[in-house]
C-alpha positions in Angstrom: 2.0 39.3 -12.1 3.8 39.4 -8.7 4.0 41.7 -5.7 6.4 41.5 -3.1 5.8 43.6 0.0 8.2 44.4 2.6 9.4 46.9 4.8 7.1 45.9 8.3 8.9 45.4 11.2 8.0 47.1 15.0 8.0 50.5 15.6 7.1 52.9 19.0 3.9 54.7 18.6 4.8 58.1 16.7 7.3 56.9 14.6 7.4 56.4 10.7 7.9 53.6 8.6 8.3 53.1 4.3 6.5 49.9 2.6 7.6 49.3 -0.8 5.7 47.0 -2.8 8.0 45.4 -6.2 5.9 44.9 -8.8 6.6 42.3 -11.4 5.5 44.2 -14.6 5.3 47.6 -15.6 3.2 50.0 -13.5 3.1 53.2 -15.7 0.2 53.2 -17.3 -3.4 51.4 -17.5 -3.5 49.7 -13.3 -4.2 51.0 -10.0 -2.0 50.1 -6.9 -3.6 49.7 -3.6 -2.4 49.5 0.1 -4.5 47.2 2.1 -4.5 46.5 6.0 -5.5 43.9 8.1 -5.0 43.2 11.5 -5.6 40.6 13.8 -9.3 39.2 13.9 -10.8 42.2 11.5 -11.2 41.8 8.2 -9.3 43.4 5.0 -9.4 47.6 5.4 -8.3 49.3 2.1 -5.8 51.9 3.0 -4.4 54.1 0.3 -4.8 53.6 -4.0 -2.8 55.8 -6.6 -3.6 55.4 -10.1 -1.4 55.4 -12.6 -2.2 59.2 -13.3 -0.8 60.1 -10.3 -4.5 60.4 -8.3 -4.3 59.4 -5.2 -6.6 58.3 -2.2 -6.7 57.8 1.5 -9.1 56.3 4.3 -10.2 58.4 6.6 -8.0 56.8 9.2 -5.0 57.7 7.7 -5.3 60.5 5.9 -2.5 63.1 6.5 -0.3 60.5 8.0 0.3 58.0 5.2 1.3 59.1 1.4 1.4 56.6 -1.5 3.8 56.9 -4.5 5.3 55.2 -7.0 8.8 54.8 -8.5 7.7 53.5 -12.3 11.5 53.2 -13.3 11.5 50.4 -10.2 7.8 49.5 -10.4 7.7 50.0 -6.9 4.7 51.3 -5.0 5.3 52.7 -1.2 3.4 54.0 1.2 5.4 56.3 3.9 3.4 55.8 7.0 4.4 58.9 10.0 2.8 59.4 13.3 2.3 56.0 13.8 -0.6 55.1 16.2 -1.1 51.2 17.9 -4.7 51.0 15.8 -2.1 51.0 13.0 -1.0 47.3 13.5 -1.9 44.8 11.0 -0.3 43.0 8.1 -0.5 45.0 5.2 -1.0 44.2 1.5 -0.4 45.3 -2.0 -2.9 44.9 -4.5 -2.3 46.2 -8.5 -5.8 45.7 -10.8 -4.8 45.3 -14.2 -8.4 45.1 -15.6 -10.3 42.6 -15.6 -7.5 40.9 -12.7 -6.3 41.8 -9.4 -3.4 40.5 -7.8 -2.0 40.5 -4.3 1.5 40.5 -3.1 2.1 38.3 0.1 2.1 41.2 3.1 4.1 42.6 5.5 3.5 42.7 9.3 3.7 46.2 11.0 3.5 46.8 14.7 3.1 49.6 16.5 3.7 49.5 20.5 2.4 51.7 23.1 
């Protein structure tokens, strides 16, 4: 299975940005899709999961700022990021578990200036 993430790129503090995540096989049923952060010298945050019943979940630090979705004709997972803050800067990562495996597309770099 592969996951390409992209979608990063540098953005002013308040502003919104859209990572899509193309997953290689189908993401309708039976996996759960993750959104993973980490920025420079701190170790891997989890950021958002959906599951592939629609339930969705956020960390605390983004809650009400960041949504997770899905596309299942594209196999696509996002994540719509809005009110951007600088703590938001790290490369991000998509993860999909397809029991007993996880696997991890490459990242994308976000930035978010001041």
């Amino acid at each position: 299975v592969q996951l390409q993430a992209y979608g990063g790129g540098l953005v002013q503090a308040g502003g919104s940005l859209r990572l899509s995540c193309a997953v290689s096989r189908s993401i309708g049923s039976g996996n759960v899709l993750d959104w993973f952060r980490q920025a420079p010298g701190e170790s891997r945050e989890w950021v958002a999961r959906i599951t592939s019943s629609g339930a969705t979940a956020y960390a605390d630090s983004v809650k009400g700022r960041f949504t997770i979705s899905t596309d299942n004709g594209k196999n696509t997972v996002y994540l719509q990021m809005n009110d951007l803050k600088p703590e938001d800067t790290a490369v991000y990562y998509c993860r999909i578990t397809v029991l007993p495996r996880t696997y991890w597309g490459q990242g994308t770099q976000v930035t978010v200036s001041s």
